[in-house]
Steps between C-alpha positions, in 0.01 A plus 500: 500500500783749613656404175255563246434820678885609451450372141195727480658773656806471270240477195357819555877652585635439179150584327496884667883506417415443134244729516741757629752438287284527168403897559831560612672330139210661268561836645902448392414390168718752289372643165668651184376818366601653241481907487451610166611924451494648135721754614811593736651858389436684844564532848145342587499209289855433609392510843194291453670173441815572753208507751273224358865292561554613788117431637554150406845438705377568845207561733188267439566450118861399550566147332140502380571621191713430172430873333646505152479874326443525168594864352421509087546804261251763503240387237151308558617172289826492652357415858186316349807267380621482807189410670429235302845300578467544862076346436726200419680509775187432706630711790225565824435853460623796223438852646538723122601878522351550182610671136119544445157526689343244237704379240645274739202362554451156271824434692385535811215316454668229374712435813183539734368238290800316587445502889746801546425775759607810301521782650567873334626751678632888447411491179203261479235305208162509478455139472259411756657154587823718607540669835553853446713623806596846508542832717157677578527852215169581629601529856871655436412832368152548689757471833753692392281822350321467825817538711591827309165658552516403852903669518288791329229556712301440193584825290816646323667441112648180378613358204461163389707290302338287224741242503596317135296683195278148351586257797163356661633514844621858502081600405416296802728678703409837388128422496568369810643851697239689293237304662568550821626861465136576389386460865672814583397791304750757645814237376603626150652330220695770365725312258621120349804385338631156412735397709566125310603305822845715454671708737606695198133607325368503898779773614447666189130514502452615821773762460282625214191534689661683779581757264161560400343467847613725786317295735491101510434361792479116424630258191413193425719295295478095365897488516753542785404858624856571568515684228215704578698579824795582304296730297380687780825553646648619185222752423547629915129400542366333807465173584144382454359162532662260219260152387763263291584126484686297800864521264759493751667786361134728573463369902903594529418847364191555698688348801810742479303806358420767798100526510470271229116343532457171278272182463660296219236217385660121423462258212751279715733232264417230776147424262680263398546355876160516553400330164716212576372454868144533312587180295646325779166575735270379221750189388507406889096542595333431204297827551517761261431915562130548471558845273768448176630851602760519782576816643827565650465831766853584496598700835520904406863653595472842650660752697154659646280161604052546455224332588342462098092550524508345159684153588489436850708280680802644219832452601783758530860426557692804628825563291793400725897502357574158474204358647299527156727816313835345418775773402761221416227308227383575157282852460325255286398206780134518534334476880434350651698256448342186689128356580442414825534175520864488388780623590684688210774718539614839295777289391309208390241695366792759296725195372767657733550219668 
């Protein structure tokens, strides 16, 4: 009797081991994925795949992943070619930062059809079997034009820079200040230029529009406000609240600038991170996003912190040298530089290291 209850006993041991041990092994199980990026010629794309390899050697994705990049020319058949070898590779998941919204698409479809989780990201399709995972451009200049009326006590001249004459994303961004400006009658748009994500055409356009306007109290910018700043020191005007992009070289300047006000909005390189923790989550579970849209709410990076009306629950990061403003990295490295559930350094995330 004593026996056969040890046997029992021992049965139902070994069962609950294996039934331990059989979570523990499928939540190992490592997966290739192949990251697919029609195009590499500046700082952000650069520092999209340093920090999509660096995601994948430590924290909770380290040794779960075998991430191959695939960079092709900049042309629409050139990475539909490349697509199509790595379908016959048969890899888990490919996350596509994409040459084209749609003519990608037959592509796409065809590796969905394959069992692949694709995701796009950055740049993403319109295929609906595709996860489209991207930063919020709704939310980015609703906050930031918000935070200058707010700096402004809602009145007083800006000027507003409409970005890159033809490019979709420059519209939203203007559309989007204009919006929200038009909640505060006594805020004036007293001039544009095109600032073409430069420091060049941004200095120079704002230097232009100072000339014409004795009194601006407030630019925003869709490039690295730094050279807004510059502008205003060159010209002897004041410094008035500057809206830009989270460039290291623009939270430097509005760190080591006297009076300097900023909010600098983020389209962090670490989408690329979060796309391929996406695939892993949905290659693990089972269970898929209920919306085909994924929003990434990048943190803001600001000198002057506010509660946003607009988007509750925002988050600012305060610029602090060498905390998230790094005078010995690239003017170029994009913040910031790491999601929160990694650990990625300036280094890592610069290719200094």
């Amino acid at each position: 009797m004593k026996l056969n209850s040890l046997l029992l006993a021992g049965v139902v041991a070994s069962a609950a081991l294996s039934a331990a041990v059989v979570p523990a092994q499928a939540e190992a199980k490592k997966y290739t994925i192949y990251l697919s990026n029609n195009f590499v010629g500046n700082d952000w794309r650069q520092q999209m795949e340093r920090v999509a390899t660096v995601s994948v050697s430590k924290g909770p994705l380290k040794d779960r992943v075998d991430l191959r990049i695939e960079n092709v020319e900049n042309t629409v058949q050139a990475q539909i070619n490349s697509l199509n070898n790595i379908i016959r590779e048969k890899p888990d998941a490919i996350l596509v930062d994409a040459g084209s919204d749609s003519a990608l698409n037959p592509t796409i479809k065809k590796a969905c059809d394959a069992g692949i989780v694709v995701i796009s990201f950055d740049q993403v399709v319109t295929e609906p079997c595709a996860y489209a995972l991207a930063s919020d451009w709704d939310r980015i200049p609703a906050v930031m034009a918000e935070w200058l009326a707010t700096q402004l006590g809602g009145k007083g001249n800006v000027i507003l820079d409409r970005g890159l004459a033809g490019a979709p994303i420059s519209a939203q961004l203007q559309g989007g200040y204009e919006k929200v400006l038009a909640n505060y009658p006594d805020i004036k748009v007293v001039g544009y230029y095109n600032g073409d994500y430069a420091l060049g055409p941004e200095q120079t356009g704002v230097a232009s529009l100072l000339a014409a306007n004795p009194q601006v109290d407030g630019i925003l910018t869709q490039g690295y406000g730094s050279g807004a700043i510059q502008a205003l020191k060159d010209a002897g005007r004041p410094i008035v609240p500057v809206v830009g992009f989270s460039y290291n070289v623009a939270a430097l300047t509005c760190a080591q600038t006297e009076g300097a006000k900023c909010i600098l909005g983020s389209n962090p390189a670490y989408l690329s991170s979060e796309a391929i923790k996406l695939a892993v989550d949905i290659l693990d579970t089972g269970k898929r996003p209920a919306e085909r849209s994924v929003a990434i709410k990048g943190d803001f990076v600001t000198t002057t912190p506010f509660d946003s009306k607009l988007y509750p629950g925002t988050k600012m990061q305060v610029i602090k040298i060498g905390d998230n403003a790094f005078p010995d990295q690239a003017p170029g490295l994009t913040l910031p530089i790491t999601p929160d559930w990694v650990d990625i350094t300036a280094a890592e995330a610069a290719g200094t290291k």
